[in-house]
TORFIMAR-309646 format. One record per residue (C-alpha): residue number from 1; chain; x, y, z. Coordinates in Angstrom, 3 decimals, always signed. Layout:
BEGIN
{NUM, A, {X, Y, Z}}
...
% end
This chain:
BEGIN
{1, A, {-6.164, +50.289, +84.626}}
{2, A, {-5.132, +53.586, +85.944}}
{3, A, {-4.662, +53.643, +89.676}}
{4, A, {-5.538, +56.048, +91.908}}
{5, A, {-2.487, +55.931, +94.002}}
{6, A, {-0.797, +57.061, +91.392}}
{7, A, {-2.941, +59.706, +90.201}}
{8, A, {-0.994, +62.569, +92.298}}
{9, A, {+2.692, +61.451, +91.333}}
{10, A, {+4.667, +63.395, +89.048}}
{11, A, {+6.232, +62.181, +86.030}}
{12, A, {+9.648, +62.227, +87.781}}
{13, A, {+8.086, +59.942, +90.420}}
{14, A, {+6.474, +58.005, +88.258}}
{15, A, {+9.245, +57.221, +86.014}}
{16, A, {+11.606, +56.359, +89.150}}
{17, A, {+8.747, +54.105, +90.684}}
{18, A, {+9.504, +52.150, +87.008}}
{19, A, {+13.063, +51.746, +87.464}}
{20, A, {+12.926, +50.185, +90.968}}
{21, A, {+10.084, +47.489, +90.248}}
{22, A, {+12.473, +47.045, +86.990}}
{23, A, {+15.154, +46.391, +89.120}}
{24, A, {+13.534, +44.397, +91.949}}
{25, A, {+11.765, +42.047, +89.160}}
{26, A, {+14.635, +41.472, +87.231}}
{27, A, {+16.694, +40.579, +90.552}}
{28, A, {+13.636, +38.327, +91.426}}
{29, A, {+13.423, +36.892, +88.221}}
{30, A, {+17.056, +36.194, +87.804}}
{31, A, {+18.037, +34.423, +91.523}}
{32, A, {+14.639, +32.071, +90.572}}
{33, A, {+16.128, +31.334, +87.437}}
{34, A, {+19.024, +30.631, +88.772}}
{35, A, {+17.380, +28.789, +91.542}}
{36, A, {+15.828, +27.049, +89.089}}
{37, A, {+18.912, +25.593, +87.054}}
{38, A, {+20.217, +24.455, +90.287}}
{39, A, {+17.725, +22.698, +91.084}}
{40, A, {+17.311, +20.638, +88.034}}
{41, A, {+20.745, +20.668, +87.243}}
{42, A, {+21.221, +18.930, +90.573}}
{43, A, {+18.603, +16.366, +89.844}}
{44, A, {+20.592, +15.477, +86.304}}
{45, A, {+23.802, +15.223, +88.478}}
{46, A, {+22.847, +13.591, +91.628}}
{47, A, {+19.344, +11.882, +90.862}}
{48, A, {+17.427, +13.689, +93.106}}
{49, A, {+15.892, +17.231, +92.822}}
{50, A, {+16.307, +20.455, +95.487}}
{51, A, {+12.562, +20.239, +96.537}}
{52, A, {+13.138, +23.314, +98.691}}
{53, A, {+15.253, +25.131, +96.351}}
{54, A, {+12.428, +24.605, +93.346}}
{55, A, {+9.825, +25.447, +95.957}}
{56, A, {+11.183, +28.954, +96.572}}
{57, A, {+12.314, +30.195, +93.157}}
{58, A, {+8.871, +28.906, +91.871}}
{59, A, {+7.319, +31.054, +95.127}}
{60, A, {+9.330, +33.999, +94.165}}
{61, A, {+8.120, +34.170, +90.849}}
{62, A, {+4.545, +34.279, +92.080}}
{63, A, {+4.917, +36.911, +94.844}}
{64, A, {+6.456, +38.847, +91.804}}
{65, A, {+3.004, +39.262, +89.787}}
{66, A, {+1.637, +42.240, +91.661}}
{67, A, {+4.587, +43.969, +91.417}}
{68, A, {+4.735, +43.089, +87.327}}
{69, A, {+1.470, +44.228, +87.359}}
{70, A, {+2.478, +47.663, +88.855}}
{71, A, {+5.019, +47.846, +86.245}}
{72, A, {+2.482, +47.009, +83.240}}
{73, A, {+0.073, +50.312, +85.077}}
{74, A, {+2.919, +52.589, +85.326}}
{75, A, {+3.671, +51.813, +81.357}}
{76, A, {+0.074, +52.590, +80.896}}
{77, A, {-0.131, +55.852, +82.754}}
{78, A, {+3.416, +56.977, +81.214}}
{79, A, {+2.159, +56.166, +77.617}}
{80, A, {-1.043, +58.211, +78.561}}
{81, A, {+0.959, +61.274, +80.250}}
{82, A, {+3.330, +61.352, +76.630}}
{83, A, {+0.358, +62.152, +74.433}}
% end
């Protein structure tokens, strides 16, 4: 689980390469949600879904695994560096 790329960062770096993936998935995360409710909330109002709008937010979500699982190794390598 421990990377190598991040086997020469400091701390510091380490714990400011966890804020910004924070950040960018929670951005991510939150415009596909909201993506999401548009789409379907358009399909309740007008009958017909947002094919194109589902299509994306559902794409963002997957293009935003590697960088959850980034996240998840920096947690790991932070909760190894505090003992």
């Amino acid at each position: 689980m421990n990377s190598p790329a991040f086997e020469n960062f400091t701390t510091e770096q380490i714990k400011k390469r966890k804020r910004l993936t924070t950040l960018a998935l929670n951005l991510v995360w939150i415009g596909a949600c909201i993506g999401i409710i548009a789409a379907v909330s358009r399909l309740f109002t007008n009958g017909a879904i947002e094919e194109t709008t589902l299509f994306f937010s559902l794409i963002a979500i997957l293009v935003s695994i590697p960088v959850y699982r980034e996240r998840k190794r920096i947690d790991h390598i932070l909760s190894q560096r505090s003992v």
